[in-house]
N, C-alpha and C positions, 0 to 999 in steps of 0.2 A: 716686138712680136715676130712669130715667123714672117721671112719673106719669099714668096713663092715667083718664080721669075716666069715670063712668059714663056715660057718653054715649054709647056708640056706633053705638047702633042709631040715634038722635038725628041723628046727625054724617053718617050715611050716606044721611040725607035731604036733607042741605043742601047746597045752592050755596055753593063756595067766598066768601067776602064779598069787598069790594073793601076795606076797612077791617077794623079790628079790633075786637071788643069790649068793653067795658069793664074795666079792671084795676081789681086792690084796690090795697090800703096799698102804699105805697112804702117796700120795706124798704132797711134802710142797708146799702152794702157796709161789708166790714170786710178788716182788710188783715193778715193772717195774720205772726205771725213765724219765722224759721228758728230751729230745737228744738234746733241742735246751737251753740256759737261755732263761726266760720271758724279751721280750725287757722293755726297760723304753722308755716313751715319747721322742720324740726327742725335742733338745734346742729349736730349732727355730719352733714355732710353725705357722704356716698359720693363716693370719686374719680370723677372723668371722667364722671358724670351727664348723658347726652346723651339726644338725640332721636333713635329708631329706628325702621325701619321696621315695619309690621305683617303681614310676612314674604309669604306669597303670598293674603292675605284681600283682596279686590276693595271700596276702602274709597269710599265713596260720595261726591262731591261734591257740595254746593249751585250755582247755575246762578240767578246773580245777572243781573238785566237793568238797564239802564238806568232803564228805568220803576221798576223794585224800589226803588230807591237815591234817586232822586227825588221828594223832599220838596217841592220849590220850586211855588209857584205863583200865578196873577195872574187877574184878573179878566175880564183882557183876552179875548174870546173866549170864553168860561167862562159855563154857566147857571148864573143863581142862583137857587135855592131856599131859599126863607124857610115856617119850619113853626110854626103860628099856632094851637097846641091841639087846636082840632076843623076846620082846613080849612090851603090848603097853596097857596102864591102862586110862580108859576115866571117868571123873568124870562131870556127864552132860549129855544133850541132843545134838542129831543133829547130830552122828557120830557113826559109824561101825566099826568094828576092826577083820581082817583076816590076821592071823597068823602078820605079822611084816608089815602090809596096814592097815592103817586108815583112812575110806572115808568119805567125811564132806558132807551131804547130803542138809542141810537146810541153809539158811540164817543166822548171827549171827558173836557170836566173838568165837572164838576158839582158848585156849592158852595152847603154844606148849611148852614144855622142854625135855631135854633128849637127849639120842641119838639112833640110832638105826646102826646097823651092816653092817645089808642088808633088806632096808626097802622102803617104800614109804609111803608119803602124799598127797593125793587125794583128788580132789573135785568135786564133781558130786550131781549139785544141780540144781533143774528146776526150783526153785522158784525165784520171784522179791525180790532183796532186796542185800545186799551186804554180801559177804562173809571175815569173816576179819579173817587173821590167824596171831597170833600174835607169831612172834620168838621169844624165851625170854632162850636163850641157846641151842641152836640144836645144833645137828651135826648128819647128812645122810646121808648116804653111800647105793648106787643101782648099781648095775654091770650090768643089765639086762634093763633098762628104766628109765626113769627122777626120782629122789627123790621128786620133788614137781610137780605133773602134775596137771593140771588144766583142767577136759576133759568140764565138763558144768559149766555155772553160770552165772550171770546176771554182776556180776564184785567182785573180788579177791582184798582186798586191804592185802600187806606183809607187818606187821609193825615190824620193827625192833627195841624191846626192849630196851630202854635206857639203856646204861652200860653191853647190850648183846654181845656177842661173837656166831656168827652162820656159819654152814660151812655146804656146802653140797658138793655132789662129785659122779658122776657117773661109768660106766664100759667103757669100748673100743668097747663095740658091743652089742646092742640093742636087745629085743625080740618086735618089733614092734605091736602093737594093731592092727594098719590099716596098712597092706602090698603095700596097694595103693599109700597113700601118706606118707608112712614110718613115720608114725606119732606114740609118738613123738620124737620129735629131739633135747632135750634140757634139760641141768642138770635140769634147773627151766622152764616147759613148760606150756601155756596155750594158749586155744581156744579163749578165750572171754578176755576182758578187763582184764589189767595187772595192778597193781601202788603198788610201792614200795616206804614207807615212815619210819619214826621214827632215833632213834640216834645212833641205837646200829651199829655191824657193822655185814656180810654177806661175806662170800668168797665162791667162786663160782668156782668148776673143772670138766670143762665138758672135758672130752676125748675121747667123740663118734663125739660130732659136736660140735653144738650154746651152749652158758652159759644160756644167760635168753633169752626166746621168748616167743612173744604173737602171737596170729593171729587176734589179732586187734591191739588194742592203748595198747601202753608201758610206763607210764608213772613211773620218778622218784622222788619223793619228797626231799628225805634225806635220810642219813644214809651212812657208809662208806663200800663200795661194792667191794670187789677185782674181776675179773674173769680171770679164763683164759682159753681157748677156743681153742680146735683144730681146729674148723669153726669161725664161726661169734661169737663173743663177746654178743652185745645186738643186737636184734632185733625186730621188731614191724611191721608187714602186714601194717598196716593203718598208723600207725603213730608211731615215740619215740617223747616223750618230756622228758626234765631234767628241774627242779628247784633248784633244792639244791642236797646237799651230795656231799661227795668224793667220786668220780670214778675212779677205777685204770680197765683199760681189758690192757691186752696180747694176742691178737688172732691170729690163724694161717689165717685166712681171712678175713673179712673187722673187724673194731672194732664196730662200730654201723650204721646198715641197716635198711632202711625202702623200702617194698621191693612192696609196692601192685603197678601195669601197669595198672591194668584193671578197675579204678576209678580214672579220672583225679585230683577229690578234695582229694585224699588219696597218700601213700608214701611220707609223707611230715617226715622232724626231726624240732623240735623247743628245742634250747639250752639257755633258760632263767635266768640259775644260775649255781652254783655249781662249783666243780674243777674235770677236766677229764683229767686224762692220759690215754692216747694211742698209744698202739705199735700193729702193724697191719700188716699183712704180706702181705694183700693187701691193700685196701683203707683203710683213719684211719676211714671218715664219710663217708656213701653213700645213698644218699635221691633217689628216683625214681624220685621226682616229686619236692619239693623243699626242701631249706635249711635253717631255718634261724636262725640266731645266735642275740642274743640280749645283752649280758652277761657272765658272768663266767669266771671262767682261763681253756683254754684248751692246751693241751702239745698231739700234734700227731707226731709219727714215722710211716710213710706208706713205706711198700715196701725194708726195712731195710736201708731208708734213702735216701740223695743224695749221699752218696756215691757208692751206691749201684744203680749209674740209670739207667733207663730203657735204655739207650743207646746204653748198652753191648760193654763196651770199648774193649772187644777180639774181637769183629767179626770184619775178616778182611774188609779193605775198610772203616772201618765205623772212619771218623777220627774226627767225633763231640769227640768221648771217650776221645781225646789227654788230656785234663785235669784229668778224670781218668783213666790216664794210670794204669797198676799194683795193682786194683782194685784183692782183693783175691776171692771176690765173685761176684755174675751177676745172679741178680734175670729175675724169665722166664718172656720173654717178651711179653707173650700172656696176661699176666693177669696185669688187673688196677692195680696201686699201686697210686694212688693221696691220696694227703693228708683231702681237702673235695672235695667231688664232688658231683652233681646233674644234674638231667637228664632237669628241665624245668628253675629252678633258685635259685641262691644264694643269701642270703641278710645279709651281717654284719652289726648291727647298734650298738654294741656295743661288752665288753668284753674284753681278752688280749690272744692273741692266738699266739701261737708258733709251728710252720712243720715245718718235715724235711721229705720230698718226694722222693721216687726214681722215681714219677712222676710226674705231674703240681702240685703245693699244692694248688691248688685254682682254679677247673675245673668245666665248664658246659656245656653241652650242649646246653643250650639257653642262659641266660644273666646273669650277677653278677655285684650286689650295693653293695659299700660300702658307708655306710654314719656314720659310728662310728668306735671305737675300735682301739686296736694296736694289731700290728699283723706283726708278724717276720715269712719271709720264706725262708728256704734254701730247693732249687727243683733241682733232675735231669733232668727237664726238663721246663717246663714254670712256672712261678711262681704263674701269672696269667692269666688264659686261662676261654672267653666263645665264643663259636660257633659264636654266634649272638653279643649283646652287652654288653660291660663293662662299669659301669657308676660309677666314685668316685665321692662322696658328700660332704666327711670328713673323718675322723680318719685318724692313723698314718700307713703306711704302708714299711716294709724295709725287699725289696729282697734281702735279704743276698747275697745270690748265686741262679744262673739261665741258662737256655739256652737262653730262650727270657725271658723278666722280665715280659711282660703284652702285651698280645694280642688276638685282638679280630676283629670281622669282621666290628666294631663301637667300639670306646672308648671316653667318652665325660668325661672328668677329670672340677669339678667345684668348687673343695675345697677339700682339703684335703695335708696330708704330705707326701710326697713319696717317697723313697731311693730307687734304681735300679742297680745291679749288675749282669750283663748278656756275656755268653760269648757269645753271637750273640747280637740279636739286643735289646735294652732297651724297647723299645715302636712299637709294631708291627702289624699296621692295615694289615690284609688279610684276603684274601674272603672264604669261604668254611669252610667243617669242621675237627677239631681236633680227632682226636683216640689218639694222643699225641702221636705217633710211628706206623712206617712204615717198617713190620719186624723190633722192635726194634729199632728202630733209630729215636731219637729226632729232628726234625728238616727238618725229610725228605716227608713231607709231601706234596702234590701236592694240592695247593692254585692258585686261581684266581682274580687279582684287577678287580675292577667294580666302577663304576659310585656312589655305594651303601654305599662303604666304605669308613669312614673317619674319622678323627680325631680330638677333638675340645676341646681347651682349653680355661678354663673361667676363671677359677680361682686356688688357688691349690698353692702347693709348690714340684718342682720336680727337683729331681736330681737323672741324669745318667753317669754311668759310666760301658759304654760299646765296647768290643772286636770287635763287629759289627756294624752293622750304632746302633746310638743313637736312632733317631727317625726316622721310615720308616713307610712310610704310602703308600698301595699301591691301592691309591686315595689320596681325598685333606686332607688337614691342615686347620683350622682355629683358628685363637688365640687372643682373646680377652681381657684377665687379666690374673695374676698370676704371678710366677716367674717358669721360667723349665733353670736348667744347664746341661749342658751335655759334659763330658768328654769320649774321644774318636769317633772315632778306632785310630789305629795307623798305621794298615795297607792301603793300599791308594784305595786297592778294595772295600772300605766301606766309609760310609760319616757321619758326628755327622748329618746330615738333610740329609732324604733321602724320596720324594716324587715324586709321579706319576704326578699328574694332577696341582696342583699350592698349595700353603701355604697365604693363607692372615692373614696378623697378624693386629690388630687395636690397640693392648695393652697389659701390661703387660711387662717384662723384661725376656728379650730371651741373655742366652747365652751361646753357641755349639762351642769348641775346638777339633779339632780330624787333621786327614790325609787331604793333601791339594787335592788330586787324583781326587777324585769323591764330591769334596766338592759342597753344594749347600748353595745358601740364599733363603731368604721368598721372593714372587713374586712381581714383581714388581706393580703388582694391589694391594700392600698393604698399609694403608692408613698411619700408624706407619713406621716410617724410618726405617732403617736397614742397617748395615755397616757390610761387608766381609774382612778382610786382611787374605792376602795369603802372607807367608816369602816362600825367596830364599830356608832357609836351616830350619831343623827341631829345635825345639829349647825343651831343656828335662822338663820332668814334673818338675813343682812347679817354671818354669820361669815365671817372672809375664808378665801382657798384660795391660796394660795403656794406658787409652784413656782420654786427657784432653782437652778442648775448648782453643783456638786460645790465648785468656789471661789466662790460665793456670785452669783453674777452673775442678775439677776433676767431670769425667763421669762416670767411669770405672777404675778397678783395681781388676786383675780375676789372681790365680796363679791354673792353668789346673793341675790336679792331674795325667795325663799322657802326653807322649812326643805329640807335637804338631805341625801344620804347617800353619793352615789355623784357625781362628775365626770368628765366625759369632756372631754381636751384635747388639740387637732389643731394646730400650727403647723413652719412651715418650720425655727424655731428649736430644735427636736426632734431631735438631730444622733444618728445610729448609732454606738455605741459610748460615747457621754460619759451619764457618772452628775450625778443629780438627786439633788435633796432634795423633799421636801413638808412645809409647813407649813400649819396652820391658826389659826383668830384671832390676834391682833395688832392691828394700825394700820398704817398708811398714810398719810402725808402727799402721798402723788403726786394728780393731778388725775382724778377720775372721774367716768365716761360710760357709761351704762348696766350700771354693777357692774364696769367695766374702769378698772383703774388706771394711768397712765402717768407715769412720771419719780416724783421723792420719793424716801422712804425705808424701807423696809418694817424693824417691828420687832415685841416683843414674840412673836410666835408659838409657836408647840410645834411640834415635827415629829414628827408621826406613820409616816412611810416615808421609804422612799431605792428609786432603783428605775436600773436602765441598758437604754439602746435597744438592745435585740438583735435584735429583730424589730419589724414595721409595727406591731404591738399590741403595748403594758404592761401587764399587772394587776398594779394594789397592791391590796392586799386581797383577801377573799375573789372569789372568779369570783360576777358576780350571777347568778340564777337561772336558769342552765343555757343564758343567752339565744345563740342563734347571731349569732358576730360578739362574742362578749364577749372573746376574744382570749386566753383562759384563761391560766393563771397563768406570771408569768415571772419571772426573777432579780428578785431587791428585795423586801422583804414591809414590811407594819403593822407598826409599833412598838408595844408596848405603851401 
């Protein structure tokens, strides 16, 4: 975080310098690695996996110029500036030189070599036109104020030199210009338009605050950029966008901000290309306003991870922490630590993204589309979270690890791939909004069901395997196509289906293994069949569940990745009128995909019921625990 030195009464006496002070040691940058591997697509992909749109959310575009994208450059015409330790040789027009300060007054290309001690690069220029400062070997060092400040200009493009090597690096405490807004704050600062382009590379040590800031748009083109940052990594008033380049920050606060409230079309990030690592001591992304991701490899550590989560496995009482028990450290639970977040909405439509959270890795305040990408998260706390609604379109998505996997006050899942590991609930419609901790405690948040809330499955490929109910909706269901499995809870206080108000399924293949306790089925206003079996006795993970028609023709063949009691099964192949059998353990020689078995030979088993469709809901076995929607008892019973 910033550090403010005792100075200040000191500092309010001085004349801004014209040079900088002397710095200490020159510490090493270091180059951070991504916490999670990049997932690979999963085997079994979802039919017809497409790109959709992000319904009527006003999704923000970058606004690319020619100057942006323009790397290229020549001597010809161009001042050269040559920086000589403690003094500063200009060969050309357009720039000033006071004592170890050289200010770029006009328009133009300005090409920079050398190093300087204790110096600054300045641009203070009122004319239209672009300022280009080409790095072609620096190295800057300022103990007293940013090495590159940008106070005026119409826009600043930094090309980094092909086959450069550049480094800049500031003090631990500032002589601020404006005492008002302590400006500025930033190894590489500027007022006006930022963009960072070319091949060479830049490393960046801010030790007072921010690495690189603008107070407008921040844009990166290329080039290989280390930073590392006592505050915010990169940041951008209006806007960041990235295109290209390697991105490494290490920030003690969020890794890249976009921070403008007070312009609803502004605080947006757009992530188009490039590879971004980030390790971030608070959030890795944080938009005001929106997010959207369209490309690139990005690798986030927020918050020093899940293992680190906001939970605070010490505080007593708090027994969400029981999986991190013995946790050496316990990041402050006042401060965000998600992995992206955004205040209005999130939108992945493409890219390959990897978090690891000590708080949601995937948070908003108002809505988040997924309609691309793969994208691996392990969260202390939800995996996916937005206030209002979650909508998947497509791409791959696998919750590693979670408290709740995906929840939102709306979730409408209509294509896409999606793995779930939560040790609460998988899939968690509720009403109100997320802080994602309540005094530090995941989970403990005071939500409301409504009328409003619900659930709706169209299409998609879903698989849960969750400690909590699987699916809890607290409002309706509806389910139209796709496939969703769900393994667990095991505990019988929780249900693989757990809803409010009713579940109408019309299609697709439903199938939920968990505790018989609280078990529920899809309502019986559903137009698609569905069949319940409840056993006597629990039966251990990887028993299989067999279900074949009356002449033997196989339906079903599910081996539940955890112990089990109760199965709830929804398919087309559920026909009114025709009798079933149910078998349990056995083998299998057919090929299997997340506990579903296809083609083979099913043997060995024991049948425990026989049951006939007469109505939308079956019970074999006992009715579970009086749950509404359990579809109460029909023709067919348990076998001994």
């Amino acid at each position: 975080m910033k550090k403010l030195a005792i100075l200040t009464l000191v500092l309010a006496l001085l004349v801004f310098p014209s040079a900088c002070s002397v710095s200490g040691a020159e510490p090493s940058a270091s180059t951070p690695t991504a916490a999670v591997a990049t997932p690979a697509a999963p085997s079994t992909s979802p039919a017809g996996t497409t790109t959709a749109s992000a319904g009527t959310v006003d999704l923000p575009s970058a606004k690319w110029s020619s100057d942006d994208l323009d790397s290229g450059w020549s001597t010809v015409g161009a001042t050269l500036v040559t920086l000589e330790g403690d003094s500063i040789q200009v060969d050309g027009t357009g720039a000033t030189v006071d004592g170890t300060t050289v200010t770029f007054v006009t328009a133009g290309t300005y090409i920079i070599s050398g190093s300087l001690a204790d110096g600054q690069i300045r641009v203070d220029s009122l004319e239209k036109g672009t300022v280009k400062l080409v790095l072609n070997g620096v190295d800057i060092a300022c103990s007293t104020s940013s090495p590159i400040y940008v106070l005026n200009a119409d826009k600043v493009v930094l090309t980094l030199a092909d086959g450069s090597a550049n480094r800049v690096e500031d003090g631990e405490a500032y002589v601020p210009e404006d005492t008002e807004s302590d400006e500025p704050g930033a190894a590489i600062f500027s007022h006006d338009d930022l963009t960072i382009n070319g091949s060479g590379s830049l490393v960046v040590v801010a030790n007072y605050n921010h690495g690189i800031q603008s107070k407008d748009d921040l844009k990166i083109a290329g080039g290989t950029i280390s930073i590392e940052a006592a505050n915010d990594g990169m940041k951008g008033r209006d806007s960041v966008s990235v295109r290209d380049g390697i991105i490494t920050v290490n920030a003690g606060g969020d890794g890249i901000q976009s921070n403008n409230d007070a312009d609803v079309a502004e605080g947006y990030i757009i992530i188009e290309g490039g590879t971004l690592d980030i390790t971030a001591g608070e959030d890795g992304i944080q938009a005001e306003s929106r997010l959207l991701i369209t490309g690139g490899t990005i690798a986030v550590t927020s918050g020093g991870g899940s293992a680190n989560s906001s939970g605070n496995a010490g505080t007593p009482g708090n027994t969400w922490g029981r999986w991190e028990q013995g946790n050496a450290s316990i990041v402050d639970s006042s401060a965000s630590a998600k992995g992206l977040k955004a205040g209005v909405d999130i939108t992945i439509d493409g890219g390959v993204i990897t978090i690891d959270s000590s708080d949601d890795s995937v948070h908003s305040n108002g809505t988040v589309t997924v309609s691309g990408g793969v994208i691996a998260m392990t969260s202390g706390d939800d995996g996916v979270h937005a206030d209002a609604t979650v909508t998947i379109d497509g791409g791959y998505l696998r919750i590693i690890k979670s408290y709740e996997g995906i929840e939102g006050s709306v979730i409408v899942i209509n294509d896409g791939s999606i793995s779930i590991v939560s040790s609460d609930d998988g899939i968690n419609v509720r009403g109100g909004a997320d802080g994602s901790s309540m005094m530090g405690r995941p989970g403990q948040n005071t939500f409301v069901g409504s009328s409003s809330n619900y659930l709706e499955i169209n299409g998609g490929y879903v698989v849960v395997d969750a400690d909590g109910d699987g699916i809890d909706s607290n409002g309706a269901i509806t389910m139209t196509g796709g496939t969703v499995i769900v393994n667990g809870p095991t505990a019988s206080m929780n249900g693989a289906l757990d809803y409010m108000s009713s579940f109408k399924i019309s299609g697709g293949l439903l199938v939920a293994a968990g505790s018989v306790g609280m078990a529920q089925a899809p309502s019986t206003s559903s137009t698609q069949n569905s069949v319940i079996v409840n056993l006597t006795t629990t039966a251990s993970a990887g028993t299989l569940f067999h279900i074949t028609t009356a002449s033997g023709g196989d339906v079903l063949t599910f081996a539940p990745s955890k112990s089990w009691q109760s199965v709830v099964f929804s398919s087309p192949e559920l026909e009114s009128g025709e009798s079933y059998l149910v078998h349990t353990g056995g083998a299998s020689t057919g090929a299997v995909v997340d506990g579903l078995y296809t083609g083979g030979a099913y043997s060995g088993g024991t049948q425990v019921g026989d049951f006939v469709i007469s109505s939308a809901v079956t019970t074999v076995g006992s009715a579970a625990g009086g749950r509404p929607g359990g579809g109460g008892m029909q023709p067919g019973g348990m076998r001994p």
